[in-house]
C-alpha positions as CSV (number, residue, x, y, z in Angstrom):
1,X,37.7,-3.7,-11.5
2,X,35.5,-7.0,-12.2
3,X,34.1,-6.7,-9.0
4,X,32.3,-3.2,-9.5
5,X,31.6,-4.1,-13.3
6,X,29.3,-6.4,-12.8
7,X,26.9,-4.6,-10.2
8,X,27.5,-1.6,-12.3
9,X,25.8,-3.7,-15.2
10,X,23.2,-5.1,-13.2
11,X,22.5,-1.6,-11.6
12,X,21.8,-0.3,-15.2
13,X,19.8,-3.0,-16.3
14,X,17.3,-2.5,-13.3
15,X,16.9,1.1,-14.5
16,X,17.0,0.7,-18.1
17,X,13.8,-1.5,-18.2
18,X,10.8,0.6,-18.8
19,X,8.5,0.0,-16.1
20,X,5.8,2.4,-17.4
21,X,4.8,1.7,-20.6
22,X,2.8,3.9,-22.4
23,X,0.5,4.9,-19.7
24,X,0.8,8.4,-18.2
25,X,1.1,7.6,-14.3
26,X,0.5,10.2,-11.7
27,X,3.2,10.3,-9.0
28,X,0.8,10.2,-6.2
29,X,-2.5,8.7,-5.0
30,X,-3.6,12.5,-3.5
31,X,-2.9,13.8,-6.7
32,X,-4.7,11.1,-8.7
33,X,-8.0,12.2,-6.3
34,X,-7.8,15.4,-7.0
35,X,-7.3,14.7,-11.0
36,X,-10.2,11.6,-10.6
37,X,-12.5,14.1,-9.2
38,X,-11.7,16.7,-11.6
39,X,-11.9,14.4,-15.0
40,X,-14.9,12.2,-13.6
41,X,-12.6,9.2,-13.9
42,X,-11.4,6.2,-11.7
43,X,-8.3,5.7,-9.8
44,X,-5.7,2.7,-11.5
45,X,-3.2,2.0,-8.4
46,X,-0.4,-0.3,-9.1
47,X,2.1,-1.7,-6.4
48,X,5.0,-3.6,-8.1
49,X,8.1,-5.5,-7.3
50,X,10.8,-4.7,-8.9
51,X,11.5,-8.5,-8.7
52,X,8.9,-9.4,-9.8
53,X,8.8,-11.4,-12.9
54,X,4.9,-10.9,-13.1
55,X,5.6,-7.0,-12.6
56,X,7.4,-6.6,-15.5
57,X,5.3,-8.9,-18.0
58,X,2.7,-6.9,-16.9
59,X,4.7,-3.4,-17.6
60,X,6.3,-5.0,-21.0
61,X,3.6,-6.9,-22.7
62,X,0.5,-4.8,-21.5
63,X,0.6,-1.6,-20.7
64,X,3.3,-1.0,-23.8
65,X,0.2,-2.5,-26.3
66,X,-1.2,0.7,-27.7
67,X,-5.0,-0.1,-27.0
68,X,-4.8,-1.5,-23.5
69,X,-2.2,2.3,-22.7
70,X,-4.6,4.5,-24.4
71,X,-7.8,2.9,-22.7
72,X,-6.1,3.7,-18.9
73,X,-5.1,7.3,-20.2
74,X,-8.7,8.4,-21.5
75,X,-10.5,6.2,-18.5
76,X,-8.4,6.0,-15.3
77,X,-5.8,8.1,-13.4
78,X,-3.0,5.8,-13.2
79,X,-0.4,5.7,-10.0
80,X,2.6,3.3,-9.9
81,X,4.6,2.6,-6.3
82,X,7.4,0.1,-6.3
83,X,7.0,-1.8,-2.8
84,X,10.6,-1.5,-2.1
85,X,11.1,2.6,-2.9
86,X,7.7,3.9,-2.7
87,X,6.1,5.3,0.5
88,X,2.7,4.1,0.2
89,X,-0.2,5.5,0.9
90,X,-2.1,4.0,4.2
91,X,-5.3,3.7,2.1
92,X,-3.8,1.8,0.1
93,X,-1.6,0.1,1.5
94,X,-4.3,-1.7,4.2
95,X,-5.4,-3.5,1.1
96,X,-1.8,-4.9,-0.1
97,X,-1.4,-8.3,0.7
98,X,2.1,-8.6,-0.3
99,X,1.4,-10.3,-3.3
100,X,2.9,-8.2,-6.7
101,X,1.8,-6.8,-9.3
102,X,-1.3,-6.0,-7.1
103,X,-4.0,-3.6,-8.6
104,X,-6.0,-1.4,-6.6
105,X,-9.5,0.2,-8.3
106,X,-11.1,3.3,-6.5
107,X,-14.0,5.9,-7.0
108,X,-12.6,9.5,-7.2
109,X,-13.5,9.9,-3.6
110,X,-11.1,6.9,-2.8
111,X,-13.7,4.3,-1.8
112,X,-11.7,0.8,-3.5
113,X,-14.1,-1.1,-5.5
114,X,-12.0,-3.7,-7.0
115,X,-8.6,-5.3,-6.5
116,X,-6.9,-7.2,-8.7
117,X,-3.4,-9.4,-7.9
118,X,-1.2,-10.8,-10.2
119,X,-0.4,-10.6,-13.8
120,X,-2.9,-11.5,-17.3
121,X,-2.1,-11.2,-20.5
122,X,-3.3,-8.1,-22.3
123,X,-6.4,-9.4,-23.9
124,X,-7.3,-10.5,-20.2
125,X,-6.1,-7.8,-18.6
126,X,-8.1,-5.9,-21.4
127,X,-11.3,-7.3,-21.0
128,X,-11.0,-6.9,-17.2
129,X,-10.4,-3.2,-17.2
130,X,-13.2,-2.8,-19.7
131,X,-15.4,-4.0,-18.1
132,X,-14.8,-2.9,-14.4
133,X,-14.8,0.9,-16.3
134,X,-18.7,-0.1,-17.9
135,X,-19.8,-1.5,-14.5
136,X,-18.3,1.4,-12.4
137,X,-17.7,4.9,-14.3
138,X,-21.9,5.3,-14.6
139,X,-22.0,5.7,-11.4
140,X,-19.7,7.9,-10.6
């Protein structure tokens, strides 16, 4: 019985972290070009290891803080692919160095702009985005 307890545990544990915050991820890249073209917004593409201790801070501390969640709903169409599940995209996945959390900026059309690896802290991570949304959503 102690032998299937503790996977059992460890199985839940994986799934019971929440991995999305508050942001409203799409469940595919197509889709997200389809929505990105639609809204006038840019693509957020996030590739994640569920591993990953920078993953999660990343998931736990920023994209649960209310102003960082609400800026990537009204600005980007966010998609989320865990390394090990997801099937990704070959777009996107040409320009995945194996390195996790790695974020991947495109136009609606798909052309990648910006690509960010590893974690930051929200006010970072804040910043960042803001900006990269200034620099890039005029000329969309």
């Amino acid at each position: 019985m102690k032998k299937f307890l503790f996977p059992f545990i460890l199985l839940i544990n994986l799934f019971a972290f929440n991995w999305y915050g508050n942001i409203h991820w799409v469940k595919s890249y197509d889709m997200a070009k389809i929505l990105a073209k639609k809204k006038h917004k840019l693509i957020l593409t996030e590739i994640a290891g569920i591993k990953c201790p920078p993953s999660k801070y990343l998931s736990k501390y920023v994209y649960s803080d209310k102003k960082v969640s609400n800026f990537i709903n009204k600005n980007f169409i966010p998609v989320f692919y865990f390394i090990q599940q997801n099937s990704i995209p070959e777009t996107i996945k040409k320009h995945f160095k194996g390195v996790t959390p790695t974020l991947i900026f495109s136009k609606p059309n798909g052309k990648i702009f910006y690509i960010l690896t590893g974690s930051r802290n929200k006010s970072e991570f804040f910043k960042g985005i803001k900006s990269l949304n200034q620099t890039i959503s005029s000329k969309i």
